[in-house]
C-alpha positions in Angstrom: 35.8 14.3 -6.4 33.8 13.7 -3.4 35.6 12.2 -0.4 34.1 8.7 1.4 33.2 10.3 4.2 30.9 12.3 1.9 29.5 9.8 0.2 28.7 7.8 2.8 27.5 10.7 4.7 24.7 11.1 2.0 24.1 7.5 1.7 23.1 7.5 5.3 20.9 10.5 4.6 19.2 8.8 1.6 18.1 5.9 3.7 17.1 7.7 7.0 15.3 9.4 4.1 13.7 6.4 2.7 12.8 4.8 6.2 10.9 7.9 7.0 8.8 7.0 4.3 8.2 3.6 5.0 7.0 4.8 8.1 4.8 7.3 6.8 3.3 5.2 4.5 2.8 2.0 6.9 0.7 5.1 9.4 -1.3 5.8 6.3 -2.1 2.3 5.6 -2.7 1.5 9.4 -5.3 4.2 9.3 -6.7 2.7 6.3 -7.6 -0.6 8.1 -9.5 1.3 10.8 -11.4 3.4 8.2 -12.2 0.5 6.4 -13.2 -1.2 9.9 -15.2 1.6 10.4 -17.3 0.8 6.9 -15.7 4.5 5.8 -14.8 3.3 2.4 -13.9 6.4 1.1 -12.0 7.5 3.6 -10.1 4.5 3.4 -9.4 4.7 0.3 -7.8 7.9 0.3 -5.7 6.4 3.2 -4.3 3.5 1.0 -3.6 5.9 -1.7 -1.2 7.7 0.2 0.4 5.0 1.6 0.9 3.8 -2.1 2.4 7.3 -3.1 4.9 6.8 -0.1 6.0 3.4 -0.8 5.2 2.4 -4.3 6.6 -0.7 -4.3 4.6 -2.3 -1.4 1.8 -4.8 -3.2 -0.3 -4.4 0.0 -0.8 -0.7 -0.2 -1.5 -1.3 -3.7 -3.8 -4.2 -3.0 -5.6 -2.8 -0.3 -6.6 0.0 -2.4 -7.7 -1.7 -5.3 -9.9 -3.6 -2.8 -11.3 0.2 -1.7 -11.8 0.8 -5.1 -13.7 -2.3 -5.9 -15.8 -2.2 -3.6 -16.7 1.4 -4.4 -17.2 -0.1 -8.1 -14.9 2.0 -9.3 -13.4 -1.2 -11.8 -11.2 0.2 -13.9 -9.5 1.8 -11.2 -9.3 -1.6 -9.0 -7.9 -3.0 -12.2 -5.1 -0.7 -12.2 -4.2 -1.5 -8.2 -4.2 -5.1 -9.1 -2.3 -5.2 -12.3 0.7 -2.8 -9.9 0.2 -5.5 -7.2 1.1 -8.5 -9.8 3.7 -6.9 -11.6 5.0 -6.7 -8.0 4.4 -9.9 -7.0 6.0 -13.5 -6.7 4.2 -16.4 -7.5 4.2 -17.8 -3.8 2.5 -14.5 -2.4 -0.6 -14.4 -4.3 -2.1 -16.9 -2.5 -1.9 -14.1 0.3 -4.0 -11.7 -1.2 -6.9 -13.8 -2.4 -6.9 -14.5 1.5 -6.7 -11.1 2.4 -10.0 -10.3 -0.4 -11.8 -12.8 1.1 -11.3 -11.4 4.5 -12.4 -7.9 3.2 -15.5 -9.3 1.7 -16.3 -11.0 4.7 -15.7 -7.6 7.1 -17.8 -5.9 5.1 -21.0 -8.3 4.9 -20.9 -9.3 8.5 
C-alpha cells in the first residue's frame, strides 16, 4: 500500500501536470485571437483546435473554433464545436457567446 506521502506526492504531480496544460492551451488560444485578427482563418483555426485538445472542457476553445469553422463554411464541423460548447454550458453563460459571435462577425466585416 502506498504511503501519504506518496499519494500526495503524485497528486501534486498530476495537477502541476494539468496546469501545464491549461497553460498551453490558453497560448494556443491567445494565438488564435491574433490569427484571427489577422483575417488568417485557417491558421486560426488550427490554433483553437489545439487549444481544445489541451483543455477539452473549456467552451471557449470549443466555441471559438466552431466560429473558425463557420466562417470557413465548413457547417457540419461548426455544428460539432457548438453542440461540445452547450453540453458544456450553463444556461447563464450562453448569453456570452452569442456576444462573443457577434463580435467575430463584426471583426471580420469591418
Amino acid at each position: 500500500m502506498a504511503s501519504a506521502q506518496t499519494v500526495i506526492f503524485l497528486l501534486i504531480l498530476v495537477i502541476i501536470k494539468c496546469t501545464c496544460f491549461v497553460d498551453v492551451a490558453e497560448t494556443w488560444n491567445t494565438r488564435g485571437m491574433e490569427l484571427f485578427t489577422a483575417k488568417e482563418i485557417p491558421s486560426a483555426s488550427q490554433a483553437f483546435a489545439e487549444a481544445t485538445k489541451l483543455s477539452p472542457n473549456n467552451s471557449i476553445y470549443w466555441y471559438n473554433y466552431g466560429m473558425m469553422q463557420f466562417i470557413q463554411k465548413r457547417y457540419d464541423r461548426a455544428n460539432v464545436a457548438f453542440q461540445k460548447v452547450l453540453s458544456l454550458q450553463t444556461e447563464s453563460n450562453a448569453a456570452m457567446h452569442v456576444h462573443r459571435g457577434i463580435s467575430f462577425v463584426c471583426a471580420l466585416e469591418c
